[in-house]
DSSP file (Angstrom, degrees, kcal/mol; ACC not computed):
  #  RESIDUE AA STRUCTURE BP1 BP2  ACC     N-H-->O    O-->H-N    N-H-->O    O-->H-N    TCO  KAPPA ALPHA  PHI   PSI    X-CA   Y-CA   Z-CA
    1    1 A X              0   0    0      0, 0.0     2,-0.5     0, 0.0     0, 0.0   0.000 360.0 360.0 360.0 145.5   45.9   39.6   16.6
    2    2 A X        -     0   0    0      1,-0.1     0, 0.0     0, 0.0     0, 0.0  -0.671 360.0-116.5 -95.1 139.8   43.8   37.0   17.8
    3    3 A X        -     0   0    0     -2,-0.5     2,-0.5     1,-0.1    -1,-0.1  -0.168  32.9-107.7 -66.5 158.4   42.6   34.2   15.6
    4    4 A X        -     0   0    0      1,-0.0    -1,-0.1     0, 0.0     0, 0.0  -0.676  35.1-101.4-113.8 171.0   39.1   33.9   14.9
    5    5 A X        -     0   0    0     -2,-0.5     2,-0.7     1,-0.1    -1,-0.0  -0.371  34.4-128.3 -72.6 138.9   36.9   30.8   16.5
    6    6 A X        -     0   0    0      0, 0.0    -1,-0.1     0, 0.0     2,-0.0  -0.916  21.3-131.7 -91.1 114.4   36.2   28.0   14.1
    7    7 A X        -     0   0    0     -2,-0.7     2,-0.5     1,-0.1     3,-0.1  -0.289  15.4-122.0 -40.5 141.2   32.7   27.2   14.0
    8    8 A X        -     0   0    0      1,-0.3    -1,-0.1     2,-0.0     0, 0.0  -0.764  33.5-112.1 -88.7 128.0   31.6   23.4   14.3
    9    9 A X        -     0   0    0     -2,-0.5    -1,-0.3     1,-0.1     0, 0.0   0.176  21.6-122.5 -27.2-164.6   29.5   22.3   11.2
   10   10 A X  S  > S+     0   0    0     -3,-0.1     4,-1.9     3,-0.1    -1,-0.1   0.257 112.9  55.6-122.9 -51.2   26.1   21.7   12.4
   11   11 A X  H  > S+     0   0    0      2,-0.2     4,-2.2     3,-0.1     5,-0.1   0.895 110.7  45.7 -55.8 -32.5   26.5   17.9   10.9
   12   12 A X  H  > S+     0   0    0      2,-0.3     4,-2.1     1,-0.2     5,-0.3   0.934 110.4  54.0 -88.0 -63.6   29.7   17.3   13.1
   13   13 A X  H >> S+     0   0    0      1,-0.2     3,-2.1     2,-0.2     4,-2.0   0.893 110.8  46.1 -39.7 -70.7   27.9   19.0   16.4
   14   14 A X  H 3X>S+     0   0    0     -4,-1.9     4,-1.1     1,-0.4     5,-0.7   0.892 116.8  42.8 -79.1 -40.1   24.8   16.6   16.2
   15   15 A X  H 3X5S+     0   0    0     -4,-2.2     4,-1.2     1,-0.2    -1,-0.4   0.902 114.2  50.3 -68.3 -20.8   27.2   13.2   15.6
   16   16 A X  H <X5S+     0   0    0     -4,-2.1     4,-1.3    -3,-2.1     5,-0.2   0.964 117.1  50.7 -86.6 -57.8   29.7   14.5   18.4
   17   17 A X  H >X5S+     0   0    0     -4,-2.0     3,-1.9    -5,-0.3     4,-1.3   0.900 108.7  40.7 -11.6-106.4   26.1   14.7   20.3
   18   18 A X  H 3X5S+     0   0    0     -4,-1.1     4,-2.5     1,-0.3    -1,-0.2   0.730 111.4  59.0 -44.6 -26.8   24.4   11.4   19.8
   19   19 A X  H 3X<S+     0   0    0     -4,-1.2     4,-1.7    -5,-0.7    -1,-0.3   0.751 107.6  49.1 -92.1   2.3   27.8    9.5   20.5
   20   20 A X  H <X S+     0   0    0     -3,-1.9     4,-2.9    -4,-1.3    -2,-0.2   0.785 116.6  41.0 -84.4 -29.1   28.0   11.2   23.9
   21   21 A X  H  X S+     0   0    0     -4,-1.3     4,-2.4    -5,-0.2     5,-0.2   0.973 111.3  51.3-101.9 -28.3   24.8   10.3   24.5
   22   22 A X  H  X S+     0   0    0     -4,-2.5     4,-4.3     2,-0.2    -2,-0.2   0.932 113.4  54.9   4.7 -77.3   25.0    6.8   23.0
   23   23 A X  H  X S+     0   0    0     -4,-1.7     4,-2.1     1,-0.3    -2,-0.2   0.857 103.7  49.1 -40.9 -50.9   28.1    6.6   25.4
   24   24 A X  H  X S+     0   0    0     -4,-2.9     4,-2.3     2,-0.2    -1,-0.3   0.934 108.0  55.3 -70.6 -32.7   26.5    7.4   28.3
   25   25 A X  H  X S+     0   0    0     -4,-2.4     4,-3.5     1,-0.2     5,-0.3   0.949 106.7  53.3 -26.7 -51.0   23.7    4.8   27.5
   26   26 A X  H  X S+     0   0    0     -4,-4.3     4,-1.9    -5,-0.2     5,-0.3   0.959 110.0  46.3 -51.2 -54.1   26.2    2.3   27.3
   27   27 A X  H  X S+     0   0    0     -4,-2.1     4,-2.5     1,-0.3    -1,-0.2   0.849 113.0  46.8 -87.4 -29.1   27.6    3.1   30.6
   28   28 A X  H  X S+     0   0    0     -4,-2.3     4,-0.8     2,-0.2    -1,-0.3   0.997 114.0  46.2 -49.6 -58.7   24.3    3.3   32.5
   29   29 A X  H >X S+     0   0    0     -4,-3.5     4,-3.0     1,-0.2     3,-1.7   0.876 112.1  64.9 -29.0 -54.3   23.1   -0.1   30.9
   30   30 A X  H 3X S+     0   0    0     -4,-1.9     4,-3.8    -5,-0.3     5,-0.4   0.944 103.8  37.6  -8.1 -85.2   26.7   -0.8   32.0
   31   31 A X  H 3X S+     0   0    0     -4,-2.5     4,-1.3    -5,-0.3    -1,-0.3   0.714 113.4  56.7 -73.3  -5.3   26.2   -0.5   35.4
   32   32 A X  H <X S+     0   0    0     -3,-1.7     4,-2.6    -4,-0.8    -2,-0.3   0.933 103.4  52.8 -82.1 -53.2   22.7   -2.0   35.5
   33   33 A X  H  X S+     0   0    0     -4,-3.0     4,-1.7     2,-0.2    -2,-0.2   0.907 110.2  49.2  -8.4 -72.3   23.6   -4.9   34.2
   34   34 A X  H  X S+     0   0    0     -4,-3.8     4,-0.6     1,-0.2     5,-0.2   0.935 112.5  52.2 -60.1 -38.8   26.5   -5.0   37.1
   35   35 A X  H >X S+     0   0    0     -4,-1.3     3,-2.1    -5,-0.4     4,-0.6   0.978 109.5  44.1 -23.3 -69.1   23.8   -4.2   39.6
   36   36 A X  H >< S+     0   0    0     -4,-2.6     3,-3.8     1,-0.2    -2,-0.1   0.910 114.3  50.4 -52.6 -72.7   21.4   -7.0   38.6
   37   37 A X  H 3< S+     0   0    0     -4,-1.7    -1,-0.2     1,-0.3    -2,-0.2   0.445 112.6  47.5 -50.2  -8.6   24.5   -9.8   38.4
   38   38 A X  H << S+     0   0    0     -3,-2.1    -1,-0.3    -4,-0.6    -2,-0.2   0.385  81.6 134.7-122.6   9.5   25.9   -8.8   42.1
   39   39 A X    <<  -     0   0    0     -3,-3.8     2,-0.5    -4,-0.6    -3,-0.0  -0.137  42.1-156.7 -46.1 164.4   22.4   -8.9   43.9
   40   40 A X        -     0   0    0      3,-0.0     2,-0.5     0, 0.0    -2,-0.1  -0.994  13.4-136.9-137.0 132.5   22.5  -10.6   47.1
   41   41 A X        -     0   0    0     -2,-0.5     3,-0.1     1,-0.0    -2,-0.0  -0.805  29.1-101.0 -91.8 147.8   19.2  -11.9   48.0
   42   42 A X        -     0   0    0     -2,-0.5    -1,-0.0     1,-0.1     2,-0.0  -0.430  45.6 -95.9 -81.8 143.3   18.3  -11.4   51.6
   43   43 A X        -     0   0    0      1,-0.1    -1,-0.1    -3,-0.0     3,-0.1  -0.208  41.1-120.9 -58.8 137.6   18.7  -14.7   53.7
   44   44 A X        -     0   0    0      1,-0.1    -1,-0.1    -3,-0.1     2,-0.1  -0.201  51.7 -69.9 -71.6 173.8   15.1  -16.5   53.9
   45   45 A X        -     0   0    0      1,-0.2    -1,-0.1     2,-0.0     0, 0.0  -0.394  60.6 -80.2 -76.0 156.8   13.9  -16.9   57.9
   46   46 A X        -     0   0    0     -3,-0.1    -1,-0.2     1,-0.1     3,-0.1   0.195  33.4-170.7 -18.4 140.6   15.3  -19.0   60.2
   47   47 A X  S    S+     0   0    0      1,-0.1     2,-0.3    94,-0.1    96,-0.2  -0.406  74.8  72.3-134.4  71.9   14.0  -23.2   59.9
   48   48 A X        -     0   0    0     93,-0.1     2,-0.4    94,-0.1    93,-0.2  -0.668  63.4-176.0-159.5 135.8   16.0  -24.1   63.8
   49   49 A X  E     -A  140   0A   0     91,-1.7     2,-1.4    -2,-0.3    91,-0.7  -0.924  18.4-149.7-125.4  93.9   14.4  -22.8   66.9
   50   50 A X  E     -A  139   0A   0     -2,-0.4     2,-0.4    89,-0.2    89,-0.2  -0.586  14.5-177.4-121.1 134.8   15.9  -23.3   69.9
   51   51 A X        -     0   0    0     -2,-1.4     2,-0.3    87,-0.9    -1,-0.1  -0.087  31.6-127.8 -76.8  39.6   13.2  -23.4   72.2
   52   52 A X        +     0   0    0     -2,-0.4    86,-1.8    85,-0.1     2,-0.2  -0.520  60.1   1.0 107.9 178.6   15.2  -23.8   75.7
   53   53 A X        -     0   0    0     -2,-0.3    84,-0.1    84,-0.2    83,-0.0  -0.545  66.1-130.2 -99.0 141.2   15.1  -26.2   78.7
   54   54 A X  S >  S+     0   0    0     -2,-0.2     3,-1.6     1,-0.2    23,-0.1   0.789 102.2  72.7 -79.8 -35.0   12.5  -28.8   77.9
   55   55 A X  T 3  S+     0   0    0      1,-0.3     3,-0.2     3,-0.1    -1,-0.2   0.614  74.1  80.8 -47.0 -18.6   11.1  -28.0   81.5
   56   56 A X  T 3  S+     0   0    0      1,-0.2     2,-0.5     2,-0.0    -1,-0.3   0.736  94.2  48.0 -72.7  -2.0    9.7  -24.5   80.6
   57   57 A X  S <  S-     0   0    0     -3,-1.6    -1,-0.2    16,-0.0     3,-0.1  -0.871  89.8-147.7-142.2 116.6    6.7  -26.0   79.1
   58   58 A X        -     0   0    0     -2,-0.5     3,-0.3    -3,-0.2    16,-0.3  -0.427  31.9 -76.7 -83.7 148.7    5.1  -28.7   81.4
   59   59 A X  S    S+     0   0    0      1,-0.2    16,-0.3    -2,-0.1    -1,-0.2   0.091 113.2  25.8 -28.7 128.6    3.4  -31.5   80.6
   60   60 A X  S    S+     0   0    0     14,-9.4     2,-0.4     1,-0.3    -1,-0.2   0.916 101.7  99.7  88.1  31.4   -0.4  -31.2   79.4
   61   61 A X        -     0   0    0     -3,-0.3    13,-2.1    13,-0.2     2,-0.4  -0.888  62.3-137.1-147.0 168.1    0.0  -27.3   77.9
   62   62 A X  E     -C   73   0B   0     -2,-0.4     2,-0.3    11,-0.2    11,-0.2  -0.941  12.0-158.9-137.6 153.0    0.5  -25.5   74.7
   63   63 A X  E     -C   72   0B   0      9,-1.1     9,-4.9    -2,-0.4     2,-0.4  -0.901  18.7-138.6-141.0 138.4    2.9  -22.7   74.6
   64   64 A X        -     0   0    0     -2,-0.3     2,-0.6     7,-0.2     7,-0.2  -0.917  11.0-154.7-108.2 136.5    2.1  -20.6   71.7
   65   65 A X     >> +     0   0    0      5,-0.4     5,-3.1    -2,-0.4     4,-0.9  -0.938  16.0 176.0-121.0 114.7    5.3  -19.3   69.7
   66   66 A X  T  45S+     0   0    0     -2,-0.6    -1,-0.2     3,-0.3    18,-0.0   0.772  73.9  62.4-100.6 -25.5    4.5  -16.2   67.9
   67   67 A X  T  45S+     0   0    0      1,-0.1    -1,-0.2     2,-0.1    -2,-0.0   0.479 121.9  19.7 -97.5  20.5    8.1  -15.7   66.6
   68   68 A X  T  45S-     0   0    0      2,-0.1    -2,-0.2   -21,-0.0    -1,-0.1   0.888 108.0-124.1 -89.0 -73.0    8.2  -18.8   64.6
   69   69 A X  T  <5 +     0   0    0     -4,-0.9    15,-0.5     1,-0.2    -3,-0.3   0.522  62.0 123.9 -90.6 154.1    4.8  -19.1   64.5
   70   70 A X      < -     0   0    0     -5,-3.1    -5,-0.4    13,-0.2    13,-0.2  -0.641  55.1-128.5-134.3-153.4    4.0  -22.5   65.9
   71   71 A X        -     0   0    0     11,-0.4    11,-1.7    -2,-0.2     2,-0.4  -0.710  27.3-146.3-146.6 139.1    1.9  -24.0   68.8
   72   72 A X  E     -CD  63  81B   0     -9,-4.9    -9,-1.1    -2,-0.2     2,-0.3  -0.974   9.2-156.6-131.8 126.3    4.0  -26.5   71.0
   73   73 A X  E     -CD  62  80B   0      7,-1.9     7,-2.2    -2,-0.4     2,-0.4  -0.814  10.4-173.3 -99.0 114.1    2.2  -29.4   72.5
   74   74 A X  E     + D   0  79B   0    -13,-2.1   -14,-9.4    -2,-0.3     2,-1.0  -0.879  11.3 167.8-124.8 112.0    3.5  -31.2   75.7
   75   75 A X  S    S-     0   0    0      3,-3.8   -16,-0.1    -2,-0.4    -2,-0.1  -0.843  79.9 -35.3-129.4  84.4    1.4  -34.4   76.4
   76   76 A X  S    S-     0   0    0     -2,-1.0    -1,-0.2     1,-0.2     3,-0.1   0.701 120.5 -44.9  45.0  45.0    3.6  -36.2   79.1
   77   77 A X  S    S+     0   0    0      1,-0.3     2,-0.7   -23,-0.1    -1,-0.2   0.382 108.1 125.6  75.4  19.0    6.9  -35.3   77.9
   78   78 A X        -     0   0    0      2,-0.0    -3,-3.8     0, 0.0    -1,-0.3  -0.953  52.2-144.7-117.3 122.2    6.1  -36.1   74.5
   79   79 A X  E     +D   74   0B   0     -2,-0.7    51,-0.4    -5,-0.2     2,-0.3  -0.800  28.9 157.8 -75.0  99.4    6.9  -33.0   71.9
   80   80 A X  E     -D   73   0B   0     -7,-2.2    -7,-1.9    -2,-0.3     2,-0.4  -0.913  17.4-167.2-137.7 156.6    4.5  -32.4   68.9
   81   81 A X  E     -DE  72 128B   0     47,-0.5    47,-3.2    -2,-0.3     2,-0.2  -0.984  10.9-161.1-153.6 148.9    4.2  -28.8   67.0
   82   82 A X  E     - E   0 127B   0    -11,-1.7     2,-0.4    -2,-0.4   -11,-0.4  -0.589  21.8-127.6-109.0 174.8    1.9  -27.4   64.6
   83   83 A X        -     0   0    0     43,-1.6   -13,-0.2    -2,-0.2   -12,-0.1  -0.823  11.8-147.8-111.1 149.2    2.8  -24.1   62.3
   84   84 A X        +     0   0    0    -15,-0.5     9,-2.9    -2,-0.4     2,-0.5  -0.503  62.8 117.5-118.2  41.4    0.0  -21.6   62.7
   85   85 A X  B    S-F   92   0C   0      7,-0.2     2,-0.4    41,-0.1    41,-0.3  -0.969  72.3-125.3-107.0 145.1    0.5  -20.2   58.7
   86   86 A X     >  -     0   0    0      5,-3.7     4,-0.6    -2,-0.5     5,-0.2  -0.393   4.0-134.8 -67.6 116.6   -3.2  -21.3   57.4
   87   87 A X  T  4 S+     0   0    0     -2,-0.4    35,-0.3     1,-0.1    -1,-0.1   0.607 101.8  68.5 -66.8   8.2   -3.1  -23.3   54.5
   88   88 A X  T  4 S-     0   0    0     33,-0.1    -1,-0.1     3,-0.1    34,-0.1   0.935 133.1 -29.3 -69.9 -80.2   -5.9  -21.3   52.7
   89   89 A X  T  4 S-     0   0    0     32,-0.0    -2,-0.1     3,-0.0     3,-0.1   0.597  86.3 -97.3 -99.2 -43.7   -3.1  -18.1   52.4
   90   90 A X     <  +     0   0    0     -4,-0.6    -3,-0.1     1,-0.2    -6,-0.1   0.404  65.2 145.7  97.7  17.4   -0.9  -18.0   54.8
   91   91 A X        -     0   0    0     -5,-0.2    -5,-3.7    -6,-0.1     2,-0.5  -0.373  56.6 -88.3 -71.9 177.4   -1.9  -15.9   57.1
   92   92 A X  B     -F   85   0C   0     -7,-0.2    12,-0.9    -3,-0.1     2,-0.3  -0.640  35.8-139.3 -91.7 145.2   -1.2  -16.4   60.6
   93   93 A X  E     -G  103   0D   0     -9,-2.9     2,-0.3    -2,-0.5    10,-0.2  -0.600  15.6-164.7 -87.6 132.5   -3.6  -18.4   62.9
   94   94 A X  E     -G  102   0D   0      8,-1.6     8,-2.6    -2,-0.3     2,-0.3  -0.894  25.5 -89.6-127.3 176.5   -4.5  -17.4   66.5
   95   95 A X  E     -G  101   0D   0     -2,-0.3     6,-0.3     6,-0.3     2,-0.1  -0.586  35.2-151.1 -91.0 125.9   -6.3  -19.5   69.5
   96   96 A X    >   -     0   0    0      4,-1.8     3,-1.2    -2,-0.3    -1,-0.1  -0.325  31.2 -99.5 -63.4 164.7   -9.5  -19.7   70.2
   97   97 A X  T 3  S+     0   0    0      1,-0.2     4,-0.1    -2,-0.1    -2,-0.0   0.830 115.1  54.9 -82.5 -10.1  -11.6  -20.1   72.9
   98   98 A X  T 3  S-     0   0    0      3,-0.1    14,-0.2     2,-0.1    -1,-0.2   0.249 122.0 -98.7 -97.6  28.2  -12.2  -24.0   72.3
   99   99 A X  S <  S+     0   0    0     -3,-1.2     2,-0.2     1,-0.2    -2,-0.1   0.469  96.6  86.1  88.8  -4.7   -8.7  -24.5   72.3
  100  100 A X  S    S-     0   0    0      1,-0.2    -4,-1.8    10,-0.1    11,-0.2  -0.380  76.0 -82.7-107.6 179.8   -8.1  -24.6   68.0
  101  101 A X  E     -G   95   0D   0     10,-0.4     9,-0.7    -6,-0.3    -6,-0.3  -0.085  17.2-147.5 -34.5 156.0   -7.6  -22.0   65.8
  102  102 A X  E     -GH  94 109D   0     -8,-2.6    -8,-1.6     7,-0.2     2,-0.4  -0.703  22.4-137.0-140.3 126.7   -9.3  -19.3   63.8
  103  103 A X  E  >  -G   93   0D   0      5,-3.9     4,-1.4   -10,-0.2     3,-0.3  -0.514  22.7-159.8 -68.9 110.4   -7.8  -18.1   60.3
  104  104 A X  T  4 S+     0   0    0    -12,-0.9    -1,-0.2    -2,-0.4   -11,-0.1   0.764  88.9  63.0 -74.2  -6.5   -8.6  -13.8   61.4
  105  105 A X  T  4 S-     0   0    0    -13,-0.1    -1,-0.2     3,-0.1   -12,-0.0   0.680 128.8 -12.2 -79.0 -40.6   -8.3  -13.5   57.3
  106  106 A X  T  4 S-     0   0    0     -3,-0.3    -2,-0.1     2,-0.1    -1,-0.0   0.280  92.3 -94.8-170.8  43.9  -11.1  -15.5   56.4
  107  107 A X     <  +     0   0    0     -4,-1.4    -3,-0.1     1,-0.4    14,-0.0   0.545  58.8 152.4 115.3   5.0  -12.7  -17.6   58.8
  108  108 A X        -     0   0    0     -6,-0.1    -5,-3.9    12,-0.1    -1,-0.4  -0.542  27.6-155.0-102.1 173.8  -11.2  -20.7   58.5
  109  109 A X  B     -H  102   0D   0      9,-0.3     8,-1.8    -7,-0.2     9,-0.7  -0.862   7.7-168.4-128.6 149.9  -11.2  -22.9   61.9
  110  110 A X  B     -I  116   0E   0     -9,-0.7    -9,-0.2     6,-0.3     6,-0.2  -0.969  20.6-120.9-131.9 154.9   -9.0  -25.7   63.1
  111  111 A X    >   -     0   0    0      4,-2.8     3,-1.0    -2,-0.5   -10,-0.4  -0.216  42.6 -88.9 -75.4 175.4   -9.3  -28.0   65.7
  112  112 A X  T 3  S+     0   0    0      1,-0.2   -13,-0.0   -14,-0.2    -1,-0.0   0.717 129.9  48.3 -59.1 -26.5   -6.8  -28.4   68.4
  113  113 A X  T 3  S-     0   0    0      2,-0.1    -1,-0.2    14,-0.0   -13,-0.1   0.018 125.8 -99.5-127.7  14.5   -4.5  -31.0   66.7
  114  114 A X  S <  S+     0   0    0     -3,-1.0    11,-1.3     1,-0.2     2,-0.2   0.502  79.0 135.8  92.1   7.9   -4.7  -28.4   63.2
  115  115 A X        -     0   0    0      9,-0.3    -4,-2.8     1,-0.1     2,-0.3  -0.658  61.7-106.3 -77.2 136.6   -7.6  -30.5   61.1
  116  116 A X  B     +I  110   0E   0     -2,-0.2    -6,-0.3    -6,-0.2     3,-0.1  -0.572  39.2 178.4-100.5 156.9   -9.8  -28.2   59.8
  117  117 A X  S    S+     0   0    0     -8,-1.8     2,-0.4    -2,-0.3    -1,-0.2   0.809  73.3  22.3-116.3 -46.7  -13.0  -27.7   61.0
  118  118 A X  S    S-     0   0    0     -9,-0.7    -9,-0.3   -11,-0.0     3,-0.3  -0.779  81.0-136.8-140.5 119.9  -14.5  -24.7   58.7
  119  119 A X  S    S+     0   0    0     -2,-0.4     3,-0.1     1,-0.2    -2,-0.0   0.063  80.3 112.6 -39.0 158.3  -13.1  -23.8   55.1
  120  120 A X  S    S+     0   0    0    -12,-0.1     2,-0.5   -11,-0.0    -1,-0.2  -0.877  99.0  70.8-117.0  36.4  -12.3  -22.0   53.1
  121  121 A X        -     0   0    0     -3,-0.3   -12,-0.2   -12,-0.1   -33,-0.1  -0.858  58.2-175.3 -90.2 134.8   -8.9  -23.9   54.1
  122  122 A X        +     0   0    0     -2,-0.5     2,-0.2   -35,-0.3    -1,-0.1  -0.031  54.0  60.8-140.8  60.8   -9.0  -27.1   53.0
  123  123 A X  S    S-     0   0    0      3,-0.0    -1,-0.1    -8,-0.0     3,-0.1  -0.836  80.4-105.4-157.5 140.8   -5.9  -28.7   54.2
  124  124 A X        -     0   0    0     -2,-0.2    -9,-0.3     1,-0.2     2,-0.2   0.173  43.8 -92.1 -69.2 159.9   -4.6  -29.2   58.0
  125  125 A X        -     0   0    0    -11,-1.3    -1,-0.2     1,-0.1   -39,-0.1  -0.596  48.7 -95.0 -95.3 170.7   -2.2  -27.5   59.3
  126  126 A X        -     0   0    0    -41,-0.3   -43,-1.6    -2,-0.2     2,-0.4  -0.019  29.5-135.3 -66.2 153.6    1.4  -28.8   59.1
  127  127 A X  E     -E   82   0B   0    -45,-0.2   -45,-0.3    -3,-0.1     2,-0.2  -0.867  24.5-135.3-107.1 146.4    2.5  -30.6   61.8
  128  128 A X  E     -E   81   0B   0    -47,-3.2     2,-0.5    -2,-0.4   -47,-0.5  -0.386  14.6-116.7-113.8 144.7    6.5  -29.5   63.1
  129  129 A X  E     -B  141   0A   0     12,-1.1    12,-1.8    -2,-0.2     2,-0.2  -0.921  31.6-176.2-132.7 129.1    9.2  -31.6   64.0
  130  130 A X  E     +B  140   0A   0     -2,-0.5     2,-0.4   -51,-0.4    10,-0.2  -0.744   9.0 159.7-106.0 127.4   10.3  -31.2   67.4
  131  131 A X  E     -B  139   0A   0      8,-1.4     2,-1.6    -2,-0.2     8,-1.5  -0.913  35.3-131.4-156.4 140.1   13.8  -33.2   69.4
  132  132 A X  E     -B  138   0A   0     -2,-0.4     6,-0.3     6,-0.2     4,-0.1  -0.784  31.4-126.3 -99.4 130.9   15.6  -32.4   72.3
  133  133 A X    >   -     0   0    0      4,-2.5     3,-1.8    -2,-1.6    -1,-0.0   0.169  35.1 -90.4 -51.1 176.5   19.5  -32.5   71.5
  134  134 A X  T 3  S+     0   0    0      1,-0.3    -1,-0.1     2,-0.1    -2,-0.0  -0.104 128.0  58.7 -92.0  38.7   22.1  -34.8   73.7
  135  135 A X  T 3  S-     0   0    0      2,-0.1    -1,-0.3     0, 0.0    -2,-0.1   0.032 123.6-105.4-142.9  25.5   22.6  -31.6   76.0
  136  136 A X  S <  S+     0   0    0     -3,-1.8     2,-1.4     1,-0.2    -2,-0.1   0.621  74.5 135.5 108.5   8.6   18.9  -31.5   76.8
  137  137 A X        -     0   0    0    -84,-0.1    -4,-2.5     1,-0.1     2,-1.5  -0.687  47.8-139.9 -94.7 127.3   17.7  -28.1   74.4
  138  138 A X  E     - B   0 132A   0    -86,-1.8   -87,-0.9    -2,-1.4    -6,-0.2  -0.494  22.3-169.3 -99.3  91.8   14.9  -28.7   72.8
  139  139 A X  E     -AB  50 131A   0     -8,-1.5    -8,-1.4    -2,-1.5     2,-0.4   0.078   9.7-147.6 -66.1 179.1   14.9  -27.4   69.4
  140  140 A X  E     -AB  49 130A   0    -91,-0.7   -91,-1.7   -10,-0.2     2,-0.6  -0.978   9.4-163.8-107.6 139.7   12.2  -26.9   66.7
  141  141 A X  E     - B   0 129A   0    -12,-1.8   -12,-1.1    -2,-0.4   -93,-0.1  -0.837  12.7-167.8-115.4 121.1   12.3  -27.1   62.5
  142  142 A X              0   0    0     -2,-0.6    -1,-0.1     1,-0.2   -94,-0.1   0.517 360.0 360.0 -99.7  25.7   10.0  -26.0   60.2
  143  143 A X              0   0    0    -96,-0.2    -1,-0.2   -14,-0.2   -95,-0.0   0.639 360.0 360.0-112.7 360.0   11.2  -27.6   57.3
């Protein structure tokens, strides 16, 4: 003869319950917790550019660098760079036809050498520091 099945209380079921699901709380939290603590933040952008043989950009021109962004200024072998993020927002700046800027985000204008000409930025943009190394590459940093 076969024995017959012992019924679980009713009290006994619900605590056998709630500490399973208790448990599994813990072990989710668990493992969010280890989540948060092992993030890796993605590496911020590049601040070294190197732009190259110093001869690619001749004397008297501006070479616009879209993947930085800058503008690079060569005014008889003398090196200057602006950043083209707008100091209103940060958006990116493009060239104009009188040789300066225009914010396309909202309007603001810079002159050629990044002073601004119409708000609603109302500080210039930064100016970059530029050096060619002792083997003749000429890097840029934007910090």
């Amino acid at each position: 003869m076969t024995e017959p099945l012992k019924v679980l209380p009713r009290r006994d079921f619900l605590k056998l319950a709630a500490d399973a699901l208790l448990g599994l709380g813990g072990l989710l939290a668990l493992w969010g917790l280890l989540r948060f603590f092992s993030y890796q933040p993605d590496p911020g952008p590049p601040s070294e550019f190197d732009l190259g043989d110093p001869a690619a950009y001749p004397p008297g021109t501006r070479a616009l660098l879209p993947g930085v962004p800058a503008a690079l200024y060569n005014e008889g072998g003398s090196f200057s760079a602006l950043s083209l993020t707008c100091t209103h927002l940060g958006c990116t700046v493009e060239a104009d036809d009188q040789q300066g800027f225009l914010c396309p985000c909202h309007g603001s204008r810079y002159d050629r050498d990044g002073r601004v000409l119409e708000g609603p930025a109302g500080a210039p943009l930064r100016t970059l520091r530029v050096e060619v190394d002792e083997e003749g590459v000429l890097w840029l940093y934007t910090n």
